[in-house]
DRENVOLUM-136921 format. One record per residue (C-alpha): residue in three letters; residue number from 1; z, x, y. Coordinates in pm, 1 decimal, padded with zeros to 6 digits. Each point is the difference from the previous one (the first is absolute). Example, Ala and Ser with C-alpha at 12.3 -4.5 7.8 and 13.67 -1.06 7.14 Angstrom:
2
<pt><rest>ala</rest><nr>1</nr><c3>00780.0</c3><c1>01230.0</c1><c2>-00450.0</c2></pt>
<pt><rest>ser</rest><nr>2</nr><c3>-00066.0</c3><c1>00137.0</c1><c2>00344.0</c2></pt>
END
This chain:
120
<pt><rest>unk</rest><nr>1</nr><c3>-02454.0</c3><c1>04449.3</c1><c2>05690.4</c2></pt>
<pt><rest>unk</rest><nr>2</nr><c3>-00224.3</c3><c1>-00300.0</c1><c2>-00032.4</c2></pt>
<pt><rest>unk</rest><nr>3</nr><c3>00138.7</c3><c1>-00287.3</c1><c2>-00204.3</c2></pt>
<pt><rest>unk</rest><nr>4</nr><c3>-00194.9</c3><c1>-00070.7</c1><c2>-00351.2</c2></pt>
<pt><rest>unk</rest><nr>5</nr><c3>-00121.0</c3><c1>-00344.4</c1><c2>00002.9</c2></pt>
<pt><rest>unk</rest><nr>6</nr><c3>-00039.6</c3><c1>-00199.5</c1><c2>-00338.8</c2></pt>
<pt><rest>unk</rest><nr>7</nr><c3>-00291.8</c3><c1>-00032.1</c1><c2>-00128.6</c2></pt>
<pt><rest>unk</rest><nr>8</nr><c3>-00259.4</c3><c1>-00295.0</c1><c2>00138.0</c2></pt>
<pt><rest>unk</rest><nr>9</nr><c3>-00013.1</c3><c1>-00246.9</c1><c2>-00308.2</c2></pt>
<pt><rest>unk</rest><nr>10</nr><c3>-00386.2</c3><c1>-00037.4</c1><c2>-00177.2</c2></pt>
<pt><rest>unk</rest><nr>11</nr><c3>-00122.3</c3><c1>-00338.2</c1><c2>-00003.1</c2></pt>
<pt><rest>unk</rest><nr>12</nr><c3>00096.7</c3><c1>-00056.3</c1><c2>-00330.4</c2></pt>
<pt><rest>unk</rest><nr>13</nr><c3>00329.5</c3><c1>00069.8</c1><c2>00036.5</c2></pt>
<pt><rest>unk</rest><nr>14</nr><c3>00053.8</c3><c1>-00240.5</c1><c2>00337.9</c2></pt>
<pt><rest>unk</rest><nr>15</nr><c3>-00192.1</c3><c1>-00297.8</c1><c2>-00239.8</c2></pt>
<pt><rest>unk</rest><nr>16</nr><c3>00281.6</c3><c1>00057.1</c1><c2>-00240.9</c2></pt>
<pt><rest>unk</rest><nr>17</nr><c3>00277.4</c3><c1>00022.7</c1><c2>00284.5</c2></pt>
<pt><rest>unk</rest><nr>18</nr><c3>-00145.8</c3><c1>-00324.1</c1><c2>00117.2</c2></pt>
<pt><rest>unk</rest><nr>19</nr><c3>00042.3</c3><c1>-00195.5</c1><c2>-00298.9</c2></pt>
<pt><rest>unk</rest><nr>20</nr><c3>00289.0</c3><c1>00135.3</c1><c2>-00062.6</c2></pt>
<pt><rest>unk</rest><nr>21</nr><c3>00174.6</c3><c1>-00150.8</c1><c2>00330.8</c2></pt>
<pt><rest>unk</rest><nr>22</nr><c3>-00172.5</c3><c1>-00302.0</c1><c2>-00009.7</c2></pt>
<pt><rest>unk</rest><nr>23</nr><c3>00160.8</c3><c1>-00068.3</c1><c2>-00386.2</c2></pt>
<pt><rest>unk</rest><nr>24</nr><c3>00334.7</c3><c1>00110.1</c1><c2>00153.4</c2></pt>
<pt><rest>unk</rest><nr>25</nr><c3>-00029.8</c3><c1>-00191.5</c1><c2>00269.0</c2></pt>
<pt><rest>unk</rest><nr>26</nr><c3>-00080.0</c3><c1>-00321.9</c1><c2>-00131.3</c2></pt>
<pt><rest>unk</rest><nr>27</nr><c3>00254.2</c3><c1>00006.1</c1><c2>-00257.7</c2></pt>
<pt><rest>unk</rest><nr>28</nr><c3>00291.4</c3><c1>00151.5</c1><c2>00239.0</c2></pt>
<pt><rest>unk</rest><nr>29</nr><c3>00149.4</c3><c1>-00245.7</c1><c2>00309.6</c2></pt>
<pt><rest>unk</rest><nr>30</nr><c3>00139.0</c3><c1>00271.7</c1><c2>00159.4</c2></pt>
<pt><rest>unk</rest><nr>31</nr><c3>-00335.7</c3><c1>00221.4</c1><c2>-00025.5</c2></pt>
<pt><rest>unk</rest><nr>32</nr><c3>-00194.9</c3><c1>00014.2</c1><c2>00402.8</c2></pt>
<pt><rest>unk</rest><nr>33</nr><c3>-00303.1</c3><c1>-00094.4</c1><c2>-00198.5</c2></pt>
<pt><rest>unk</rest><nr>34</nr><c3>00121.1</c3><c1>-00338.7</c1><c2>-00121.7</c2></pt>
<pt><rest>unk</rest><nr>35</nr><c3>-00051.3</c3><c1>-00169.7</c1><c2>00378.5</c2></pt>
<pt><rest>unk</rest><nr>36</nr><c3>-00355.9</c3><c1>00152.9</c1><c2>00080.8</c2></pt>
<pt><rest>unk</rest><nr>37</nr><c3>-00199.3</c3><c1>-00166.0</c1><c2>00263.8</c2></pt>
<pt><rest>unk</rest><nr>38</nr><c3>-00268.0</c3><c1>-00245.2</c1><c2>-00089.7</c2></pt>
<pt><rest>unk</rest><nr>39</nr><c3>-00304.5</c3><c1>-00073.3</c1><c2>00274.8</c2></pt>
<pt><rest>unk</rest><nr>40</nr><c3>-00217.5</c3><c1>-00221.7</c1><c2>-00001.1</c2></pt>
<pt><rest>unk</rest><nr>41</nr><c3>-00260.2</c3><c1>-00153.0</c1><c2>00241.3</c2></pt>
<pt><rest>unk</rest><nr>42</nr><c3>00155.1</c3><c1>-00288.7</c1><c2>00158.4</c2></pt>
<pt><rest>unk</rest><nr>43</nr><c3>-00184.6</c3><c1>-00355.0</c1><c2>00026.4</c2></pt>
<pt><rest>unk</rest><nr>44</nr><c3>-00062.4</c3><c1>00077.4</c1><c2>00404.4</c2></pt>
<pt><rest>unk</rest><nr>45</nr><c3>-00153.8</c3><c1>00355.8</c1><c2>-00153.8</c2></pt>
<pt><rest>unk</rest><nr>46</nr><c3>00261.0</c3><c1>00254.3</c1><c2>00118.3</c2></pt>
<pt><rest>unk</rest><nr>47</nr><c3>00224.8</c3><c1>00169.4</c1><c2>-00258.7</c2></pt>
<pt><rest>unk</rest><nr>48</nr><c3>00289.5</c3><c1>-00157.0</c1><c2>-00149.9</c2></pt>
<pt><rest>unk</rest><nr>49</nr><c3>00270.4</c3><c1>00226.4</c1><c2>-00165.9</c2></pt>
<pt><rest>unk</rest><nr>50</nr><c3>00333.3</c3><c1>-00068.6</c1><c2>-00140.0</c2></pt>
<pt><rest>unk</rest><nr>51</nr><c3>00253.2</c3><c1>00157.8</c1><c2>-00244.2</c2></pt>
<pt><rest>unk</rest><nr>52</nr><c3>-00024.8</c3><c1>-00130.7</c1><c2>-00361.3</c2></pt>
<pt><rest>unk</rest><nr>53</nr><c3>00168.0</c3><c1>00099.2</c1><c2>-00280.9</c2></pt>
<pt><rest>unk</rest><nr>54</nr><c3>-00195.0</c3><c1>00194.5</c1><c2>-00263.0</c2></pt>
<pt><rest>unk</rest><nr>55</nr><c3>00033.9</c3><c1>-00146.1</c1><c2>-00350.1</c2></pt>
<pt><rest>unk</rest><nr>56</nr><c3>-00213.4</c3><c1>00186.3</c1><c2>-00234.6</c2></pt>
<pt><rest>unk</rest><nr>57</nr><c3>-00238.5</c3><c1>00269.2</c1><c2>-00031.4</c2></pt>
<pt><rest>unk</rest><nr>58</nr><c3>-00274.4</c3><c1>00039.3</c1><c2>-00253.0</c2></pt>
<pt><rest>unk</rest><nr>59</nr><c3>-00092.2</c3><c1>00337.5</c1><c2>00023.9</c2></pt>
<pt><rest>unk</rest><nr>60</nr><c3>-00336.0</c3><c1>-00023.6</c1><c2>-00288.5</c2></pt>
<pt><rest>unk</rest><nr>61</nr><c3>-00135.1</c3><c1>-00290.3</c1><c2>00192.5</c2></pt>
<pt><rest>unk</rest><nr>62</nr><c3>00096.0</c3><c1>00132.0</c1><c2>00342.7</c2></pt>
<pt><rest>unk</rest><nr>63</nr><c3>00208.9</c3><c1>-00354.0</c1><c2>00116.8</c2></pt>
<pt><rest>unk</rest><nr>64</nr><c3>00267.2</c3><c1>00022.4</c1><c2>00164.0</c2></pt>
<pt><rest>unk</rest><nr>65</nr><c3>00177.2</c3><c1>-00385.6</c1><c2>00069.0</c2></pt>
<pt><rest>unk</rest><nr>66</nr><c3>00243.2</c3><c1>-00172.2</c1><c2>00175.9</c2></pt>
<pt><rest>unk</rest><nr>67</nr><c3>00129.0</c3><c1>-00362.5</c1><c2>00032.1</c2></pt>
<pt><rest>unk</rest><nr>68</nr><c3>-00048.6</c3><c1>-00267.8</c1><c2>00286.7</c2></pt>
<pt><rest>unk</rest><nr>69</nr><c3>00082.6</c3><c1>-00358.5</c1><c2>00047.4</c2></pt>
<pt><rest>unk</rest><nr>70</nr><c3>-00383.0</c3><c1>-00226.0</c1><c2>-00065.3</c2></pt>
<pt><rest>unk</rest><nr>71</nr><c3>00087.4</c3><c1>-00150.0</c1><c2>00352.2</c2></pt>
<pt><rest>unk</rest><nr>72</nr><c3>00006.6</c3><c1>00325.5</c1><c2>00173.2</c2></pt>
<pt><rest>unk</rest><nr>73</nr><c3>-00268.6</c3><c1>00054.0</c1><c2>00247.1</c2></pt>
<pt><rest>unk</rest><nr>74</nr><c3>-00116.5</c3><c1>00342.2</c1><c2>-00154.3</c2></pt>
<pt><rest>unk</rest><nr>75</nr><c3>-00111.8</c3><c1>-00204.0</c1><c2>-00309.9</c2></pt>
<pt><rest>unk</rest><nr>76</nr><c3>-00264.1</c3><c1>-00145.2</c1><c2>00225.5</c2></pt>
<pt><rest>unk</rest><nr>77</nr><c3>-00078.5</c3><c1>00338.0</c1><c2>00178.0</c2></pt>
<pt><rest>unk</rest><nr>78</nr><c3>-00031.8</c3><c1>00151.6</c1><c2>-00337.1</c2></pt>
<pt><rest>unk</rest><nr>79</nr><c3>-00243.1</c3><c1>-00249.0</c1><c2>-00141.8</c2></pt>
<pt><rest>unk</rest><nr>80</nr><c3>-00176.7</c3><c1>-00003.6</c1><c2>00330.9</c2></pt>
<pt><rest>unk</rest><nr>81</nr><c3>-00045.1</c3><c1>00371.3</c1><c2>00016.7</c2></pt>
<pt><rest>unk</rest><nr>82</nr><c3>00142.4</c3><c1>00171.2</c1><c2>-00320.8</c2></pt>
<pt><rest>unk</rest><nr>83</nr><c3>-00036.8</c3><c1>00343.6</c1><c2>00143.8</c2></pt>
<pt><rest>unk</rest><nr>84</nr><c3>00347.6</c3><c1>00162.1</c1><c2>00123.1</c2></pt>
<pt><rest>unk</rest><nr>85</nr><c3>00233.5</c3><c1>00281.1</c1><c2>00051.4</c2></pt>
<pt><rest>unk</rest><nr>86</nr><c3>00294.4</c3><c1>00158.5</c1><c2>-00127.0</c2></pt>
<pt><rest>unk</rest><nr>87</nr><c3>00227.8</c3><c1>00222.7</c1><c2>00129.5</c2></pt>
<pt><rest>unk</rest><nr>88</nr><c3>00301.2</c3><c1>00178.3</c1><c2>-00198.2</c2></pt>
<pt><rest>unk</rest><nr>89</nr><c3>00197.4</c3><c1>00297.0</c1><c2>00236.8</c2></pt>
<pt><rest>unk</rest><nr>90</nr><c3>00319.7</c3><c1>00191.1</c1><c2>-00163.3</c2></pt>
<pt><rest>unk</rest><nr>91</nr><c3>00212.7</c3><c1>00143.8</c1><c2>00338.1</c2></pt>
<pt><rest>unk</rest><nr>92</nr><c3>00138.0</c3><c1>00308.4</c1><c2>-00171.5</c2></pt>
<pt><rest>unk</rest><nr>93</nr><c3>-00275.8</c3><c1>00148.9</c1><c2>-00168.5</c2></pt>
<pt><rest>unk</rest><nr>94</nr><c3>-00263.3</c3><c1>-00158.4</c1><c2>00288.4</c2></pt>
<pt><rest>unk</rest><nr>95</nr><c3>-00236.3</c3><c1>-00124.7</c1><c2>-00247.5</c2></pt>
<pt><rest>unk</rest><nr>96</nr><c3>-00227.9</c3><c1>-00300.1</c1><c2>00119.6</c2></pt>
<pt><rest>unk</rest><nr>97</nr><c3>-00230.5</c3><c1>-00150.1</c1><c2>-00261.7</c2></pt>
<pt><rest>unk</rest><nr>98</nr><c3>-00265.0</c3><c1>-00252.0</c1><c2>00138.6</c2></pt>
<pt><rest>unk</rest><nr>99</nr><c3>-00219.6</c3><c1>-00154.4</c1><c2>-00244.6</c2></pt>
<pt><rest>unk</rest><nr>100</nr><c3>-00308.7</c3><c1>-00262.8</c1><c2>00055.9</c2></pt>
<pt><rest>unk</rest><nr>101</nr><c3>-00164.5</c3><c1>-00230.9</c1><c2>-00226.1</c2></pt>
<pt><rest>unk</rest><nr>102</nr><c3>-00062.4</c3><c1>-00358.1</c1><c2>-00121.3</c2></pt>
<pt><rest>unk</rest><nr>103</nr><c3>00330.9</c3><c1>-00256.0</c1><c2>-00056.4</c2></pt>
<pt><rest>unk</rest><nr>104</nr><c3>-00057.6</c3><c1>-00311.7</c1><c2>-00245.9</c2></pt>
<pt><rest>unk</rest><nr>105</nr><c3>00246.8</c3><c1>-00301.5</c1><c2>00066.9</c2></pt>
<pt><rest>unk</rest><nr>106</nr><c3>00166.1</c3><c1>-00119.0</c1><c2>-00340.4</c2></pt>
<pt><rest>unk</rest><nr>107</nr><c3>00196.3</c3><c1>-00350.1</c1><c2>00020.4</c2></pt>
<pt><rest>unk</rest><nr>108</nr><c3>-00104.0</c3><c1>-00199.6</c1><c2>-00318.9</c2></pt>
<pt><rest>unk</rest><nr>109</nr><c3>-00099.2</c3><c1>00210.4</c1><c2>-00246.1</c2></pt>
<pt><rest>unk</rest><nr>110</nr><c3>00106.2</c3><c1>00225.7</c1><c2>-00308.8</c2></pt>
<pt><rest>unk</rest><nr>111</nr><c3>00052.2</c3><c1>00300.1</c1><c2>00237.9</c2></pt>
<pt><rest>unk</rest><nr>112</nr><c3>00225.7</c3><c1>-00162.2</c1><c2>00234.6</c2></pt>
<pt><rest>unk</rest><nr>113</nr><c3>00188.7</c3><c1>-00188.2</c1><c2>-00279.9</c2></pt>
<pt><rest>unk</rest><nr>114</nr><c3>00083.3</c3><c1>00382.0</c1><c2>-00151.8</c2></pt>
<pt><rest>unk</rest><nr>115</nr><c3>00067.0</c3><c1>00163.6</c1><c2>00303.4</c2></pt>
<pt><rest>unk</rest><nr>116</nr><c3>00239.6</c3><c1>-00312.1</c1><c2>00128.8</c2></pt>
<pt><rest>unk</rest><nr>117</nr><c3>00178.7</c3><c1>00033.7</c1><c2>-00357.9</c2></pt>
<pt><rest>unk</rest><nr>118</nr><c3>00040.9</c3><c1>00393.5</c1><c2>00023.1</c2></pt>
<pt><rest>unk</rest><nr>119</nr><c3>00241.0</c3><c1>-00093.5</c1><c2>00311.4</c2></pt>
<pt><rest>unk</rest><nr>120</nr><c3>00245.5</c3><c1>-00183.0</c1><c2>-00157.7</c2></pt>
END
């Protein structure tokens, strides 16, 4: 007797599941999806990826954010070429998530000053 499987998820409903781990996830220390992989492309143009932390997630403006030092090189890479990469992977359920799009540096400016203050 074959095994019933669940049900593949509509669209909709993986959007939803999305959003849903990327709120956890950036709110929870403990959560995989807090230390996703950033990439961007290096100043010799090949790939540069690291672990950040993720700090917040704005799920009707589709941003998600995280926190560097100004001084770190991917400041430069990211002004340089603001395209990147992100990659989010649970172990026990095997979910990967890798999203694309355009990253804006904030250092001196009301959206940096609000984001430094919702850390302390």
């Amino acid at each position: 007797m074959k095994e019933a499987r669940d049900p593949i998820p509509s669209l909709a409903e993986l959007y939803e599941d999305v959003w849903f781990r990327l709120s956890n996830a950036a709110s929870r220390a403990r959560d995989e999806w807090h230390l996703p992989v950033l990439a961007t492309t290096g100043s010799s143009g090949y790939p540069e990826a690291r672990v950040v932390v993720l700090r917040s997630v704005d799920r009707s403006s589709r941003l998600i954010n995280c926190h560097t030092d100004a001084r770190s090189p991917k400041v430069k890479e990211i002004c340089e070429s603001p395209l990147a990469s992100w990659v989010f992977y649970e172990r026990e359920s095997r979910v990967q998530l890798r999203l694309g799009g355009a990253t804006t540096v904030h250092t001196t400016d009301e959206v940096a000053d609000a984001s430094w203050a919702a850390t302390e």
